[in-house]
C-alpha positions in Angstrom: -47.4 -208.1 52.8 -48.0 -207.8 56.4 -44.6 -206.2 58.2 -45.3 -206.1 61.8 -44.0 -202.9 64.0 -43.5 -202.9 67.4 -45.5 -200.9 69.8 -43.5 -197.8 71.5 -43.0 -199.6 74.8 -41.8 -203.4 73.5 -39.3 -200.4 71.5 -38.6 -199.2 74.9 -38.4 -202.4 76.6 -35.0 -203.8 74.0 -33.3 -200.6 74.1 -33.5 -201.0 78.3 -31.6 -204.1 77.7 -29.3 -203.0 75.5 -28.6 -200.8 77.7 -28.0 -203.1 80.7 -25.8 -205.6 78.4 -24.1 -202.4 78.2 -23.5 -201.2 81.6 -22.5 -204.9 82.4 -19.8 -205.0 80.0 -18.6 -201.7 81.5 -19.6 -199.7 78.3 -20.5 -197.0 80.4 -20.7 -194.0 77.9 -22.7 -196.4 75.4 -25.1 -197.2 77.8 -25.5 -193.4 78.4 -26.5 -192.3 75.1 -28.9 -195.4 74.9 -30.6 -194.4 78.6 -30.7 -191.0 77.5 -33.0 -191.7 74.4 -35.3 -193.8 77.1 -35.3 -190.8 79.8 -36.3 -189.0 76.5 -38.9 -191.0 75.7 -40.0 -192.4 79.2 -39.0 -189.0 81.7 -41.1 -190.8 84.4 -39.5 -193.9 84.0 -38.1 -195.2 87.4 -36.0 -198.3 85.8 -34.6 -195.6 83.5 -33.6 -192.9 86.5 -31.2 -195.9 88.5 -29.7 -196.9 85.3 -28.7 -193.6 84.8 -27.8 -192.9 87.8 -25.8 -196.2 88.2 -24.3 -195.4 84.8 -23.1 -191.6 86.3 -22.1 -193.4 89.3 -19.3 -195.4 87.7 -18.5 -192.7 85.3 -17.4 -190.9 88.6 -20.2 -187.9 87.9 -21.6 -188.3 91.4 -23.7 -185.1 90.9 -25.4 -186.3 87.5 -25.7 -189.7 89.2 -27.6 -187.7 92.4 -30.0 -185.8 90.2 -30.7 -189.3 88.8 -31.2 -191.2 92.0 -33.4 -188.0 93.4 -35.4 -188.4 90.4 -36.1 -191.8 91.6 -36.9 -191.4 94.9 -39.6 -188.5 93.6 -41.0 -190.7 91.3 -41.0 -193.8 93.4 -40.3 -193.0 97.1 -40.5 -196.9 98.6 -37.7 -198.3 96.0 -34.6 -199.2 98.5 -32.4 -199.4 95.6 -32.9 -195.2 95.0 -32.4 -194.4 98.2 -29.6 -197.0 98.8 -27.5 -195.6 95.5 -28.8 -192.1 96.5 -26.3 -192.5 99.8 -23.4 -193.8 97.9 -23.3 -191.4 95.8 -23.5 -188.7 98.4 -20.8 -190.6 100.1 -18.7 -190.4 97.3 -18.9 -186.6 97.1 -18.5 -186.3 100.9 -21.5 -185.7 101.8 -22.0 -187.9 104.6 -25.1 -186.2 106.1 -27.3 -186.4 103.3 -26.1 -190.0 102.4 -26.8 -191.2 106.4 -30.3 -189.6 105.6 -30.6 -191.7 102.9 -29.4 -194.6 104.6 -32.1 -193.4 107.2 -35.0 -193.4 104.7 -33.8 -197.0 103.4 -34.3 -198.5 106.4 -37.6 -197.3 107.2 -38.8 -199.0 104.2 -36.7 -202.0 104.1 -34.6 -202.7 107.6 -32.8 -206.1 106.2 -31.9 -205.0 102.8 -28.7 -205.8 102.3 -25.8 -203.3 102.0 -27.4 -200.6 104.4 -24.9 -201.6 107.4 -22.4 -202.1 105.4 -22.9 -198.9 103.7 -23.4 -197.7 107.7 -20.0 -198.6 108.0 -18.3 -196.9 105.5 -19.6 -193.9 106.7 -18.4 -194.3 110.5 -15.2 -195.3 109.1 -15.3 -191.9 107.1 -15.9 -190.0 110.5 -13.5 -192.2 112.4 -15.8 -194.2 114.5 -14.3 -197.3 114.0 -16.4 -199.2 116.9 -19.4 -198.0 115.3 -18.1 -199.1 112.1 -17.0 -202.5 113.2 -20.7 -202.9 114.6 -22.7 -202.3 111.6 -20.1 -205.1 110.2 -21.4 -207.4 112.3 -24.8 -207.0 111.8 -24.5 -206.7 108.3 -22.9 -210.4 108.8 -25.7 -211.5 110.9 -28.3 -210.7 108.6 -26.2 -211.2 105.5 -23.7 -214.3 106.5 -22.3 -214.5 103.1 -21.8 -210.8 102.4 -18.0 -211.2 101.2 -17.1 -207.1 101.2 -18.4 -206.8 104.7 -16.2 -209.5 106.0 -13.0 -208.2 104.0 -14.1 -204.8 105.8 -14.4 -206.1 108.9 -11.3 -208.4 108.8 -9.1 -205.1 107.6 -10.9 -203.0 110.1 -9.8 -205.4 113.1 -6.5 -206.0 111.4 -5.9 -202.1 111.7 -6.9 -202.0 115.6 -4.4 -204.3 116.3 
């Protein structure tokens, strides 16, 4: 009787999708457990850094979610989506330096990916620039027509200047 194995990384390659079904579904603490075993396994695994990073993130653990997203932007420093989740996080804790850096970095490598001027905004609207705010809006909108939070922000933003 033949009974067929499968290899360490098609192992590896399930239990990432497990945990993604997971995180969907908002099983945030399941999908922890299950990304811990890969970052285990895989420490140098980029996929496996954002997850649990984006995992931290919406478990409100900001820091674990930074030491994640750094770890991602060591391993891989031209992936947008690190340093685009590196700022929010850092924005989340306050830290609007660091996550305008990051913002910074993101679009060096990728000027039109979408969410950096809206994530812009936020951050002038954190420091009270509004004007500034209300600018990165619109170019968000330009580049990105049908990026619906951007024109909710906007919309409130000029809603509150009136």
């Amino acid at each position: 009787m033949f009974i067929r194995r499968r290899s360490p990384r098609g192992t590896a390659k399930a239990k990432m999708q497990q945990a993604l079904r997971l995180l969907r579904r908002g099983k945030y603490d399941e999908a922890r457990a299950v990304l811990g075993e890969l970052q285990a396994a895989f420490p140098d695994d980029v996929a496996v850094a954002l997850s649990l990073g984006v995992v931290y993130h919406h478990l409100g653990q900001y820091t674990k979610a930074i030491e994640q997203f750094d770890k991602a932007v060591a391993l891989d420093p031209q992936n947008p989506r690190a340093w685009l989740n590196l700022a929010a996080a850092h924005n989340e804790l306050g830290h609007l330096e660091r996550a305008h850096e990051a913002l910074q970095r993101l679009a060096q490598i990728n000027p039109d990916h979408p969410d950096r001027h809206y994530n812009l905004a936020i951050l002038h609207l954190k420091q009270g620039q509004t004007l500034k705010a209300m600018a990165e809006l619109e170019l968000e909108l330009a580049a990105h027509p049908g990026h619906t939070l951007a024109q909710q922000l906007l919309e409130r933003v000029r809603r509150q200047m009136m």
